[in-house]
C-alpha distance (Angstrom), angle and dihedral (degrees) to the residues before:
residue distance angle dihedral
X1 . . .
X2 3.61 . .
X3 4.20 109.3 .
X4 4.29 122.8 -151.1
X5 3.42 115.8 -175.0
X6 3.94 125.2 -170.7
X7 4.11 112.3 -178.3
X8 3.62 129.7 -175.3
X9 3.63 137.8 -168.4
X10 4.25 96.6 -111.7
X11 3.97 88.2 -149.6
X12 3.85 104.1 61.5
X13 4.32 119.6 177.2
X14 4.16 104.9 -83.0
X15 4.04 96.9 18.1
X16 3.75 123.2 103.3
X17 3.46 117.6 -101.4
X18 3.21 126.3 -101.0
X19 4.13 132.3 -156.4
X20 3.45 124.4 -132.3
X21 3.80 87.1 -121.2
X22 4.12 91.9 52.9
X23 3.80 89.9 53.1
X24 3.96 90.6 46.3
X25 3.72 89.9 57.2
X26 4.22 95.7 42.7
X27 4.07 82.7 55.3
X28 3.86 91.7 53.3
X29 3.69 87.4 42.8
X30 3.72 90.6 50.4
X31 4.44 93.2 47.0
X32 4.00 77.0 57.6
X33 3.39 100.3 48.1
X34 3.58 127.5 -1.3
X35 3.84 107.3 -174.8
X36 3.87 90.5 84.6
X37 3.92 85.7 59.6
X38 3.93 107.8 32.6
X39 3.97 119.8 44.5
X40 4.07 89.8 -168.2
X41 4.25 87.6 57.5
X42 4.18 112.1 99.5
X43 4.29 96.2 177.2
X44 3.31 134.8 22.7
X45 3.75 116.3 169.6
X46 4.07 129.6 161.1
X47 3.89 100.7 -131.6
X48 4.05 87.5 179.6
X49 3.55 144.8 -9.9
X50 4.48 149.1 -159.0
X51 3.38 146.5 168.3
X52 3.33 104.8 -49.4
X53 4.19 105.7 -5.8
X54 3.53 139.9 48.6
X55 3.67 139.5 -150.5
X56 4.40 116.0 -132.7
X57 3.57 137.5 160.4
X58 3.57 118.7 -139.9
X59 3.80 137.5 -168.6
X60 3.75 116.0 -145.7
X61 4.02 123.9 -178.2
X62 3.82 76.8 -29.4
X63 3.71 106.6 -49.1
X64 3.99 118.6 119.9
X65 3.68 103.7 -141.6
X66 3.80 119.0 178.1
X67 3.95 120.3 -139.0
X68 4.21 138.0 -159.6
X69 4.26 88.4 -158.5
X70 4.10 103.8 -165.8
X71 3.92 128.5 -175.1
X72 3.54 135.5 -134.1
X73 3.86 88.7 177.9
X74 3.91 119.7 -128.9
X75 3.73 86.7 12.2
X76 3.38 124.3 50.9
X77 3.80 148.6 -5.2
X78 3.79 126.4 -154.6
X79 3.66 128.2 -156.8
X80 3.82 111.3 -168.2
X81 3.79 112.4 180.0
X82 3.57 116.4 -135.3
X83 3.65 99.0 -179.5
X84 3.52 137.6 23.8
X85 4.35 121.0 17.3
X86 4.11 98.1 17.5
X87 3.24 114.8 -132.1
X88 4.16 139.4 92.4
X89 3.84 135.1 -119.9
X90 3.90 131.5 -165.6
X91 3.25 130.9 -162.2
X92 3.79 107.3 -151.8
X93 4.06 130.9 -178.2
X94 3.65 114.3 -159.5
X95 3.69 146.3 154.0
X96 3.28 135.8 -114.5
X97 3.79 126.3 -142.5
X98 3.52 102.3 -105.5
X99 4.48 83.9 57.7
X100 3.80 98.2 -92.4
X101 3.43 116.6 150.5
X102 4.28 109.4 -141.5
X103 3.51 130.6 -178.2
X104 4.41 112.8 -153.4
X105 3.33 131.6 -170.1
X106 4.01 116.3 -148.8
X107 3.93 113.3 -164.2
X108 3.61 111.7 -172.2
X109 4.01 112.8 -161.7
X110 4.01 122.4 -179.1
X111 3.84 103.6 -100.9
X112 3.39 97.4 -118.1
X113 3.91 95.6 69.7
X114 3.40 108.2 78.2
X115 3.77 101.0 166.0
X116 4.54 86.9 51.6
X117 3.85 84.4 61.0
X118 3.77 106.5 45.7
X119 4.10 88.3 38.8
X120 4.55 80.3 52.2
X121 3.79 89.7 46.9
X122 3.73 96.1 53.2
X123 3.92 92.3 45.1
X124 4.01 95.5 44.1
X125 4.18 94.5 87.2
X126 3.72 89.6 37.0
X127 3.83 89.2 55.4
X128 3.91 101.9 40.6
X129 3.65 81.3 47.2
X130 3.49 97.9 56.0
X131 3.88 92.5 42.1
X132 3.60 91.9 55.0
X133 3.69 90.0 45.4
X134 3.59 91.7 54.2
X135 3.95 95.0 45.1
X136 3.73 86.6 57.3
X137 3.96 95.1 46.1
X138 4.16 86.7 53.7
X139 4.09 99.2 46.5
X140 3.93 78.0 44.1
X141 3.30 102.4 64.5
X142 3.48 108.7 23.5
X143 4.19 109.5 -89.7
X144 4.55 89.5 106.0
X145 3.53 105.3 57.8
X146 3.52 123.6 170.8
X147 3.76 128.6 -176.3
């Protein structure tokens, strides 16, 4: 599998800061329900769910993909598809060393598809962007509340 990362620092000069907890619970809320978080997604429905994973089907620029979505809560979020495009994304928050709190997306892509990777790489800003974006719009007005 081939691996592109993109990582950004989640509190960027002039937008409202966000916790580490707030950005947990928008990437839960996102394994739920994507369309919040990702323009390009049609469906997202949870078909099943456990402790700590759940099962969806997703439609994205109008390919059903299947997922297993597991969580290492307050750090990272893996979607490994099962059926459909194969492949695997996580959605990781991090810090770096000097206290900067980061959120990176990993796409992994079978090697041999070339043309899967590039499209991934030019959609990985758009996406974090978006899922920040969306994060904010939720602690804004009410739907991430933390105590």
């Amino acid at each position: 599998m081939k691996e592109i990362r993109y990582e950004v620092p989640v509190n960027a000069p002039g937008e409202p800061t966000l916790s580490r907890a707030e950005l947990w619970r928008g990437l839960e809320l996102k394994a739920e329900n994507a369309l919040p978080f990702i323009p390009a997604m049609q469906r997202c429905e949870v078909l099943a769910r456990g402790d700590g994973w759940l099962l969806r089907e997703i439609e994205l620029e109008g390919e059903s993909i299947r997922e297993r979505v597991t969580f290492e809560p307050e750090r990272r979020v893996h979607f490994e598809r099962i059926a459909g495009a194969p492949g695997w994304v996580d959605n990781v928050i991090d810090q770096r060393p000097d206290g900067t709190l980061v959120l990176r997306f990993v796409f992994g892509t079978p090697d041999e598809d070339e043309a899967k990777a590039r499209a991934f790489e030019s959609l990985l800003p758009k996406a974090v962007a978006s899922t920040l974006a969306a994060v904010r719009r939720m602690v804004a007005d009410g739907t991430i509340r933390m105590s």
